[in-house]
C-alpha positions, 0 to 999 in steps of 0.5 A: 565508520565515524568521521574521527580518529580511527581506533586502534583495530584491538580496541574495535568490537564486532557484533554477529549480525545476529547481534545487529539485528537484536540491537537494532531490532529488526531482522537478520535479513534486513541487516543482510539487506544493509550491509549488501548494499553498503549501507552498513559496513562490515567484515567477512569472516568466512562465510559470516559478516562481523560488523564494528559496533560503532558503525551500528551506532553511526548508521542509527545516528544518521538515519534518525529522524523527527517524526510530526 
C-alpha cells in the first residue's frame, strides 16, 4: 500500500470489487485480472476479495500518465 505509516487496521475501508471497478470505471474482470496479478492488492474474504481504498487510490496514483 502507501509508503507511509501504516493506519490502524479499524481505520482501514474496504471496497467489494464491485466497488473498485465502479470507482475506477473499468470492469469487475479487469480488477480480478489486477489483484490476480498482484498489481492491486487485496484480502479474501471467503470467497471474495475486499480491497483497502487507499490502495485504489495509490495504484491510480502511480499508474497515471500525461498524454501528448
Amino acid at each position: 500500500m502507501s509508503g507511509g505509516p501504516e493506519r490502524p487496521l479499524a481505520e482501514v475501508r474496504f471496497l467489494t470489487v464491485a466497488e473498485v471497478a465502479s470507482l475506477m470505471r473499468v470492469s469487475k474482470m479487469t480488477v480480478y485480472r489486477l489483484v490476480h496479478a498482484g498489481e492491486l492488492p487485496a484480502v479474501r474474504v471467503g470467497r471474495s476479495f475486499r480491497v483497502p481504498e487507499q490502495a485504489v487510490h495509490d495504484y491510480l496514483r502511480t499508474s497515471y500518465i500525461e498524454a501528448g
